[in-house]
C-alpha positions as CSV (number, residue, x, y, z in Angstrom):
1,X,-162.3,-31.1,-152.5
2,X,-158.6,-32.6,-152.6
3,X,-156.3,-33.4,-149.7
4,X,-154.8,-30.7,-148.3
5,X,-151.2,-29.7,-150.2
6,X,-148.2,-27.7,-149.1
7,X,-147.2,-26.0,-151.5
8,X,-145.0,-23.1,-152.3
9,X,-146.7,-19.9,-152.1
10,X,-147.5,-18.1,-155.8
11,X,-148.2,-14.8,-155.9
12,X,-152.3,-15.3,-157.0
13,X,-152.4,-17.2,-153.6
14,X,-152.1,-13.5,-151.9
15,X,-155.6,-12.3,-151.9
16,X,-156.9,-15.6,-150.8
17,X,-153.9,-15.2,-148.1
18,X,-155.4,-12.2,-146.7
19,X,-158.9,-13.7,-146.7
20,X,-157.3,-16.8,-144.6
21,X,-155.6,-14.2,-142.4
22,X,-158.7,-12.0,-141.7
23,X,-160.2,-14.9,-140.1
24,X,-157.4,-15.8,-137.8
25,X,-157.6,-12.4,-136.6
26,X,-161.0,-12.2,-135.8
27,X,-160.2,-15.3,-134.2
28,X,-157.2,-15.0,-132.2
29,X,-156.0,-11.3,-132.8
30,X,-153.0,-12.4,-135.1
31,X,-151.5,-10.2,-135.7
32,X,-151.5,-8.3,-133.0
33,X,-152.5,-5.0,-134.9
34,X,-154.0,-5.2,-138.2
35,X,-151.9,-4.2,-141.0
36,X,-153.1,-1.7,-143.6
37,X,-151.3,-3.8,-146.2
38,X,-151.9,-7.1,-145.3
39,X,-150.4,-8.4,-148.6
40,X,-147.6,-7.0,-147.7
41,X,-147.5,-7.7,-144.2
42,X,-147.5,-11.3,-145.6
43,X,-144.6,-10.5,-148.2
44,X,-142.0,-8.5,-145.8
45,X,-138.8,-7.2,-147.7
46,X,-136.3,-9.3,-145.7
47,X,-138.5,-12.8,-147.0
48,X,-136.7,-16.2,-148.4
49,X,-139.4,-18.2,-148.8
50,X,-143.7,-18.5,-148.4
51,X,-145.6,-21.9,-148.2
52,X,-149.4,-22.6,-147.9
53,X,-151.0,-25.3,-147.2
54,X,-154.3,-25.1,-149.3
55,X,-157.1,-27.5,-150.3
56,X,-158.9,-26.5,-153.3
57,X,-159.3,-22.9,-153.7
58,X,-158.9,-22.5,-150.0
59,X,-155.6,-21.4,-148.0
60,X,-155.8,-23.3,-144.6
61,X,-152.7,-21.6,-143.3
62,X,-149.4,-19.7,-144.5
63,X,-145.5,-19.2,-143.3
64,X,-143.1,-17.6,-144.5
65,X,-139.1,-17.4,-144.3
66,X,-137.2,-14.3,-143.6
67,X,-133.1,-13.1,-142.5
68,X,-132.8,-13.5,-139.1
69,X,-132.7,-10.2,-137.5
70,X,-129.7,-9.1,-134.8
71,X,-132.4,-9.3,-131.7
72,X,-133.3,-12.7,-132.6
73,X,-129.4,-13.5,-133.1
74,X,-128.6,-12.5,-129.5
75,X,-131.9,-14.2,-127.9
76,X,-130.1,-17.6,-129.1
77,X,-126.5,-16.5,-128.5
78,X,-125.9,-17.5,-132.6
79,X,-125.0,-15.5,-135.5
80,X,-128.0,-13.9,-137.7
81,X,-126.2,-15.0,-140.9
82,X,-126.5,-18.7,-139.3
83,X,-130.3,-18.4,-138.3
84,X,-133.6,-18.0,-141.0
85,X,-137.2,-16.4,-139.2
86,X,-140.1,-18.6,-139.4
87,X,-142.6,-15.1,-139.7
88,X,-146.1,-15.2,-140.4
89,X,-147.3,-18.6,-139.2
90,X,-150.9,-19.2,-138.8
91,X,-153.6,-21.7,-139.6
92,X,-157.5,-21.2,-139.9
93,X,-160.1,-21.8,-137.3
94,X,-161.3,-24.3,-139.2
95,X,-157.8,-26.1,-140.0
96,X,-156.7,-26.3,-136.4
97,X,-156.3,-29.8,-135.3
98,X,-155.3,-31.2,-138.2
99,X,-151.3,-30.8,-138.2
100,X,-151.6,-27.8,-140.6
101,X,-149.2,-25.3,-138.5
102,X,-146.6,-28.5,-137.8
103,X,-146.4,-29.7,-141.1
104,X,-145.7,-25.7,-142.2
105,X,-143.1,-25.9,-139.1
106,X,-141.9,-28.9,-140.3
107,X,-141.7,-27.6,-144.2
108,X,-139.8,-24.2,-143.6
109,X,-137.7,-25.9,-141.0
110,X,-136.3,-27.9,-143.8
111,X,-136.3,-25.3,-146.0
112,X,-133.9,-23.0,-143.8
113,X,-132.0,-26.6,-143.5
114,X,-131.5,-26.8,-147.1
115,X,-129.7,-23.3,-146.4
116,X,-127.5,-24.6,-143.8
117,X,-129.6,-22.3,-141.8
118,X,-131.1,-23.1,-138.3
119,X,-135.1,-21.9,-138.5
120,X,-135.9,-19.5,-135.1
121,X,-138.9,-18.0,-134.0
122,X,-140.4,-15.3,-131.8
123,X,-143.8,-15.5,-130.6
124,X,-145.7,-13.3,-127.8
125,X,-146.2,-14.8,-124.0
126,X,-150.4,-14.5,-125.0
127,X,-149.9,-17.3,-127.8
128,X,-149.9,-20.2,-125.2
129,X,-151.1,-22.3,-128.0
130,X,-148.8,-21.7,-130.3
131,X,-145.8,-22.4,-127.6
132,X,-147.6,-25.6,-126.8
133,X,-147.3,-26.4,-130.5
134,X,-143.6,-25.2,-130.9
135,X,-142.6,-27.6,-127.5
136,X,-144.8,-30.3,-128.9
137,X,-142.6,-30.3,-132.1
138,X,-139.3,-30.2,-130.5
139,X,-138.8,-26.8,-130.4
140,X,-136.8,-25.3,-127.6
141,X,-137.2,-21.9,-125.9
142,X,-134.2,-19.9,-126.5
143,X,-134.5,-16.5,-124.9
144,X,-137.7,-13.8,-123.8
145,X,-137.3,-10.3,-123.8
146,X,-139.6,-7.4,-123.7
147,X,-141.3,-6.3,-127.0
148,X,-141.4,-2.8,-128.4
149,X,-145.3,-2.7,-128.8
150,X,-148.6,-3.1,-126.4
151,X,-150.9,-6.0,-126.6
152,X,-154.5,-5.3,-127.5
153,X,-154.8,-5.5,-123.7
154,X,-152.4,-3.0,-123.0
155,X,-149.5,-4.4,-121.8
156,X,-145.9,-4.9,-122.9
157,X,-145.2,-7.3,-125.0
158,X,-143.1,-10.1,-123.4
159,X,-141.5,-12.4,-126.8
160,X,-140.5,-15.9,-126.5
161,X,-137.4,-17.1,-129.2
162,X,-137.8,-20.5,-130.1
163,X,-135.2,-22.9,-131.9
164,X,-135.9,-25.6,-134.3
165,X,-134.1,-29.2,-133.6
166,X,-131.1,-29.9,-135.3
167,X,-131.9,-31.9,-138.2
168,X,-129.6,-34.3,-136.5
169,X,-132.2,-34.3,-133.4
170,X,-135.3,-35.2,-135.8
């Protein structure tokens, strides 16, 4: 096995996507319901942009890049034409630890950057972890509101935004 590469997401990278993604949710729940198109749960309509980071055959994690939707917009008190989604962010069990997730951060951060766009992010009040990460990187917290779906333990969803640094800040 190589070193680990980020890499632009190609679409024969789906299926072993969807394996990757099976194991985070066995793991962690993510996502919160299972999709009965994962592929295209991966792939949603309103997408820029997919990276990986894979080593060998294996996908060690995934995000993509989407349009910025009018919720998200408000929850940071900017414009959704001036703001890009960081959606379907994970990393493998076995590729936690390792910077995987901040080096995708840091990848489609710059990516929305290239766009004059500012990457944001909304992530449920259960993913603790994830937060942690986000606050690690310099990420700030720009807004919570109540989700329109349960948790698997049967509450209301309660989502966090999150806004990249400037790329002035980094």
């Amino acid at each position: 096995m190589g070193e680990p590469e980020i890499r632009n997401r190609h679409d024969d990278d789906l299926k072993a996507c969807v394996e990757a993604l099976a194991t985070v949710y066995e793991a962690d729940r993510y996502p919160a319901r299972w999709p009965a198109d994962p592929g295209g749960w991966l792939t949603p309509d309103s997408m820029l942009g997919a990276w990986v980071v894979v080593e060998g055959p294996d996908v060690l994690g995934h995000v993509a890049l989407t349009r910025a939707d009018e919720a998200l917009a408000a929850d940071v008190g900017r414009p959704a034409q001036e703001l890009a989604a960081v959606a379907r962010l994970f990393a493998t069990a076995s590729a936690r630890r390792q910077g995987v997730a901040s080096a995708l951060l840091a990848t489609v951060t710059k990516a929305a950057a290239a766009e004059n766009l500012r990457a944001v992010l909304e992530v449920e009040d259960g993913g603790r972890a994830a937060m942690a990460l986000y606050e690690r990187v310099g990420w700030c917290r720009g807004g919570s509101r109540p989700g329109d779906w349960r948790t698997a333990d049967g509450r209301t969803a309660l989502l966090h935004t999150y806004v990249a640094p400037d790329a002035g800040e980094r």
